[in-house]
C-alpha positions, 0 to 999 in steps of 0.5 A, a space after each residue: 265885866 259881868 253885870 247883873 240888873 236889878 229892875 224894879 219889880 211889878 208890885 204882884 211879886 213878892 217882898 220879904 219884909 225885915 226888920 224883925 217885924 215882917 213889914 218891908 220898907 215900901 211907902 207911898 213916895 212913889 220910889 221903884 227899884 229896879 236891878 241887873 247883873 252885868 259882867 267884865 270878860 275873864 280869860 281861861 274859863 268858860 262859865 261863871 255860874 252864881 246860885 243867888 238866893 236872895 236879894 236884900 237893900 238897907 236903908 240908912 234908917 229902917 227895916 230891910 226890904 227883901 226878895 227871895 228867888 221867886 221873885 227874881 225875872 225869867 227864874 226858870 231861865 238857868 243859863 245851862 249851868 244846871 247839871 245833865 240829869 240835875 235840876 235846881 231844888 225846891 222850897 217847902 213852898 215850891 220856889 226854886 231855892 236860887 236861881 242861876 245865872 252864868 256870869 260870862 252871858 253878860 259881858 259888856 254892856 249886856 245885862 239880865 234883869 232881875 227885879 224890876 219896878 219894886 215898890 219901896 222907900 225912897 232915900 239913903 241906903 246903907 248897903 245891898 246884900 246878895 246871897 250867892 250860895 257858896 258852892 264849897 258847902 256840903 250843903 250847896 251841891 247837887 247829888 252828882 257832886 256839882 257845886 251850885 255856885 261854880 266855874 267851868 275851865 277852859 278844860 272843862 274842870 268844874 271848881 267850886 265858887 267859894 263866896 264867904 258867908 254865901 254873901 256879897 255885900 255892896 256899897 251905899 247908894 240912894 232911891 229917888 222917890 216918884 220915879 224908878 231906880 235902876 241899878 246894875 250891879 257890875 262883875 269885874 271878875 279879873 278883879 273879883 275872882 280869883 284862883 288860890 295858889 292850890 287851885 282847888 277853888 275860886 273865890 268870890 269876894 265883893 272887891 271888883 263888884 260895882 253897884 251902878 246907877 244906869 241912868 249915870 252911867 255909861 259904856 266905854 270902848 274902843 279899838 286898840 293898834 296891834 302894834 301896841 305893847 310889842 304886838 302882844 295884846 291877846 291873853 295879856 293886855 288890858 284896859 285900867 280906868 283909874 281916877 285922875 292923877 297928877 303923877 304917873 304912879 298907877 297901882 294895881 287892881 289889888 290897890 282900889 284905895 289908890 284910884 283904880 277903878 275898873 279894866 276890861 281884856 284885849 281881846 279880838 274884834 274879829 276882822 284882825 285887829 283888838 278892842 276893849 269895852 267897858 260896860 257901866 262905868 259911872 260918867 266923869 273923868 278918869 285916866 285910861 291905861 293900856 296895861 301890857 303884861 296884865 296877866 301878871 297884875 294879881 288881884 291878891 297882891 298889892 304892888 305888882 309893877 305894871 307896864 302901862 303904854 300908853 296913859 291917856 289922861 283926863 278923859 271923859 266918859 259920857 252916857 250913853 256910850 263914849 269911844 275912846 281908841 288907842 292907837 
């Protein structure tokens, strides 16, 4: 999985106020809020670059708080995903208007800060929104005809990233006051992103995009026997975490509301054999599944069937790392 950190950011960094009275929600509890960006591996392309304009949280009551590209960590930092001869454009005030990041550079439990030791409310909040400049626009490429927001293809064929309304919008979560918060917002793009039967486009959508409190969370990996699944692991098999179930009925990545959780491909540990890992996953108990023939699980359509061997139930996954092997 990709993972993006929000980090708390230093005061001196520039908050946009909300609420329509041009005030953020900082106060004098103490509270920082910190975030990050992280990733799951996803097969077939070699970038995933995101153009992110802003970032904004919503507290249950008040006035939103909001932080435009200039104050994102490293903005200069494009992760190569600018275009040969291209360069990012610029606000009225000279700001880049968003800053890049290739999501496939953080995979695991790597991340890229983005904000870091932000004053704000401490509380409950209703929901974060991410501004990722929708890269079917008109409006949103470069003169060469580069979207902003892209993926690049094993082949080399750069398709637009289509995010609805150029928007994500996250699930609620709370800040602690006299203390930092730090989240990683975690990119399941086997889940998240998807490829239409026309296949002129990618689809961003914020189903498989995770907002993870680090200090709850941890990373889970492990070795995989070749001999599992017939031998065939590369390209095809996965790792599923699902909420514990009392049966063996497991759904597909298309039913979240039925226990799935996360997954993270097979893929080469680079002395012969095959590991898994899974980066900011939130500490508990879960069913941990070898699926088969993953390539065929569509994101888009509920009630694939999948070959699933083995299930190890009840597992704990504890912070900071916890291995769990199959073999």
């Amino acid at each position: 999985m990709k993972r993006l950190l929000l980090l708390g950011l230093a005061t001196a960094l520039t908050a946009c106020g909300g609420g329509g009275d041009g005030s953020s929600s900082s106060s004098t509890s103490g509270a920082k809020f910190s975030l990050a960006f992280s990733d799951a591996p996803v097969d077939s392309v070699k970038r995933v670059c995101i153009a992110v304009s802003r970032i904004s949280i919503h507290p249950v009551a008040g006035g939103e708080t909001a932080w435009s590209s200039q104050s994102i960590l490293n903005a200069a930092l494009d992760d190569g995903c600018t275009p040969l001869g291209e360069s990012i454009p610029l606000n009225a005030d000279g700001s880049p208007r968003f800053v890049y990041i290739d999501l496939l550079k953080y995979q695991g439990s790597a991340s890229r800060n983005l904000l870091a030791g932000q004053s704000v409310s401490a509380g409950e909040y209703s929901q974060m929104r991410l501004t990722v400049l929708d890269g079917r626009e008109a409006a949103n490429q470069f003169g060469d005809g580069t979207p902003y927001s892209y993926v690049q293809q094993d082949d080399d064929t750069i398709k637009p990233l289509e995010v609805p309304s150029s928007e994500l919008k996250l699930d609620a979560f709370t800040i602690a006051a006299n203390g930092t918060s730090s989240f990683t917002t975690e990119f399941d793009l086997r889940h998240a992103m998807v490829l239409p039967g026309h296949q002129q486009y990618y689809k961003l959508k914020p189903r498989g995009v995770r907002l993870v409190n680090n200090t709850l969370a941890a990373t889970l990996s492990g070795s995989v026997a070749s001999g599992l699944c017939d031998g065939l692991l590369a390209d095809k098999a996965a790792v599923y975490l699902y909420a514990p179930r009392s049966d063996d009925s497991y759904p597909d990545m298309a039913d979240v509301d039925n226990g799935f959780y996360a997954s993270a491909p097979v893929v080469s540990d680079g002395a012969g054999g095959f590991r898994y890992e899974l980066g900011f996953v939130a500490v508990g108990s879960y069913d941990l599944g070898l699926v088969c023939n993953s390539d065929q699980d569509d994101p888009e359509v509920a009630g694939d069937v999948l070959d699933i061997r083995p299930v190890l139930k009840a597992q704990t996954v504890a912070a900071p790392t916890t291995t769990i092997n199959l073999e």
